[in-house]
Backbone bond lengths (Angstrom), bond angles and torsions (degrees), N, CA, C in turn:
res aa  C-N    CA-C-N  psi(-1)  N-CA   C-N-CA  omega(-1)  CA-C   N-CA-C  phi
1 X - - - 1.425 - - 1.527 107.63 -
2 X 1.198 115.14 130.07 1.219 121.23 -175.01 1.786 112.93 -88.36
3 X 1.499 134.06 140.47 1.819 113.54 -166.66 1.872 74.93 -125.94
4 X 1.197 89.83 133.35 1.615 105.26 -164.92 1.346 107.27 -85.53
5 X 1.248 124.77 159.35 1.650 124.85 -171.33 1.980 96.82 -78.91
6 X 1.283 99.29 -39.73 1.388 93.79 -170.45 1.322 125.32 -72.27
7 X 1.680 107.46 139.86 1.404 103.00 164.03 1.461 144.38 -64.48
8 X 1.623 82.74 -8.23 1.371 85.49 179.33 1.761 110.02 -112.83
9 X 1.225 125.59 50.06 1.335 106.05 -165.87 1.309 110.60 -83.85
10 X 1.866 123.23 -35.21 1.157 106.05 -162.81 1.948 98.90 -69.41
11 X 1.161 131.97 7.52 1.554 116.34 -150.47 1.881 63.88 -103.50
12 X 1.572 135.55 -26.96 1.451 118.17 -160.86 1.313 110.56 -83.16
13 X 1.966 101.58 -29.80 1.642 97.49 -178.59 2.026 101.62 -64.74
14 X 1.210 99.18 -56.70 1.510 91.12 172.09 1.387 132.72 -10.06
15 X 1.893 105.65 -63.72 1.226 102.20 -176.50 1.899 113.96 -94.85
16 X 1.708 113.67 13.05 1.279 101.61 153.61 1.482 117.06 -100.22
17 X 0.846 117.96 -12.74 1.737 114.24 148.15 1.569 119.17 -49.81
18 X 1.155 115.77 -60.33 1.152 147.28 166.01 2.409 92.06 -12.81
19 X 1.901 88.82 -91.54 1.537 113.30 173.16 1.935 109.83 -39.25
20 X 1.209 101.01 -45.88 1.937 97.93 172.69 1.493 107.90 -50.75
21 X 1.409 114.48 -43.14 1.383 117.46 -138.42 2.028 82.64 -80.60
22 X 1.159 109.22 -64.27 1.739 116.09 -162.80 1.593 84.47 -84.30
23 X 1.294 147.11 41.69 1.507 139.22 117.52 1.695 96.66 86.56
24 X 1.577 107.35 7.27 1.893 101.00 177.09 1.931 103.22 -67.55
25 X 1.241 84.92 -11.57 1.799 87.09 -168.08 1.698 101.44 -130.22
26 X 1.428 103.16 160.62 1.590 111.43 -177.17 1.246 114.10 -118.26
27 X 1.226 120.04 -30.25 1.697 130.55 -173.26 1.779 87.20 -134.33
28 X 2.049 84.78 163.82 1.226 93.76 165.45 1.701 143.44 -76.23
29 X 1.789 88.94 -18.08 1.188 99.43 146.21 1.279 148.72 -109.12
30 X 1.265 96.57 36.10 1.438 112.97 168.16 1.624 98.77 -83.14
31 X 1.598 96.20 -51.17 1.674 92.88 -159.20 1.575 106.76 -83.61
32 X 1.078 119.75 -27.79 1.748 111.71 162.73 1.435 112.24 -44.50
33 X 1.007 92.47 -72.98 1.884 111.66 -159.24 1.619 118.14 104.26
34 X 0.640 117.02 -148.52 1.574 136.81 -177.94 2.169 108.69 -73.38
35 X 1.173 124.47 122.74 1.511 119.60 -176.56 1.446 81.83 -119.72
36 X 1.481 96.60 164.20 1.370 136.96 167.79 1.238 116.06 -119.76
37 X 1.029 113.94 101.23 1.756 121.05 -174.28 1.740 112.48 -86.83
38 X 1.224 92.81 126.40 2.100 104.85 169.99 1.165 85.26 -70.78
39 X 1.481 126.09 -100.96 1.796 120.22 -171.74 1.534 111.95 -132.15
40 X 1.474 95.40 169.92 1.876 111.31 -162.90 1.828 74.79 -99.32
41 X 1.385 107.99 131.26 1.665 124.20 161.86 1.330 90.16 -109.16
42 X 1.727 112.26 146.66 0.579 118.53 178.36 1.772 103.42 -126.04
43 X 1.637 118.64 156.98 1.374 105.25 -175.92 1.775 118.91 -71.28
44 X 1.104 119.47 160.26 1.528 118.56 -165.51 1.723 95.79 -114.84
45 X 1.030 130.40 -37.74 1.163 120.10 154.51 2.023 137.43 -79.23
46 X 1.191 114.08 173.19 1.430 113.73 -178.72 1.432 117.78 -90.40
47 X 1.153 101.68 137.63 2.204 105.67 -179.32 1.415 92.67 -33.15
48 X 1.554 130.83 -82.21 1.416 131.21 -159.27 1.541 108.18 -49.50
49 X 1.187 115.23 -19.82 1.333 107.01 172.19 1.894 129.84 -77.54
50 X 1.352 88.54 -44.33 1.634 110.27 179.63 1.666 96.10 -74.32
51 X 1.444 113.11 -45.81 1.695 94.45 175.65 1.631 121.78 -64.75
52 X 1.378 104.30 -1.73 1.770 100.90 -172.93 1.787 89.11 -106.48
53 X 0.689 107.02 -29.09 2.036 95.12 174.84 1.574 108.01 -72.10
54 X 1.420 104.79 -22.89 1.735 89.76 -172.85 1.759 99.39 -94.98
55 X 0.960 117.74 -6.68 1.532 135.07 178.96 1.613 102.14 -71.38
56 X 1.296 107.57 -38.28 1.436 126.87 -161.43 1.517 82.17 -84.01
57 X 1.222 131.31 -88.41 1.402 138.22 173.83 1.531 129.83 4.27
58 X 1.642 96.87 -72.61 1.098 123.28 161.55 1.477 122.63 -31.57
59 X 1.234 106.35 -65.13 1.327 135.16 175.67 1.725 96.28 -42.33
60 X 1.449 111.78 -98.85 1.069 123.23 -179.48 2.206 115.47 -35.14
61 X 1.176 108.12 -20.10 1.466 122.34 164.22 1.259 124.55 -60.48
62 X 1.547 111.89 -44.86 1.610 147.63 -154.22 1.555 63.65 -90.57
63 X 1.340 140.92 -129.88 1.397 169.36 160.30 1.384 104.15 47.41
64 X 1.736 119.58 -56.13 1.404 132.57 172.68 1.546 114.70 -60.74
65 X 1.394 90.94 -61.13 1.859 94.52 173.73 1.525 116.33 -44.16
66 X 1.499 114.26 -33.60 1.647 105.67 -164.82 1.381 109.61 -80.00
67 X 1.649 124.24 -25.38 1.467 140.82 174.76 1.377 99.85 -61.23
68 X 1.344 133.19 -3.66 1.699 104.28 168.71 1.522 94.56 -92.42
């Protein structure tokens, strides 16, 4: 994951979502453009791991939702 220099990125991802949506843009990096990254994080845990917590999640999600 890249943590972007700008302060304003989430207001930029916004408006390249924004360009996908009304077709000014074709890719996502079309409509970004070019970033400047503060730093690359990298994940600290393993895919099979993070997919079994959101499995777990889910689960426990599914469980709440059905109690209304």
């Amino acid at each position: 994951m890249l943590i972007c220099r700008s302060p304003d990125a989430t207001a930029l991802g916004v408006a390249a979502l924004a360009r996908l949506g009304t077709g000014d843009a074709t890719s996502a990096g079309e409509a970004l453009g070019a970033a400047e990254a503060e730093a690359i994080v990298e994940p600290s845990i393993t895919a099979d791991l993070a997919a079994e917590r959101i499995s777990v999640f889910r689960s426990a999600l599914d469980l709440t939702l059905a109690r209304r």
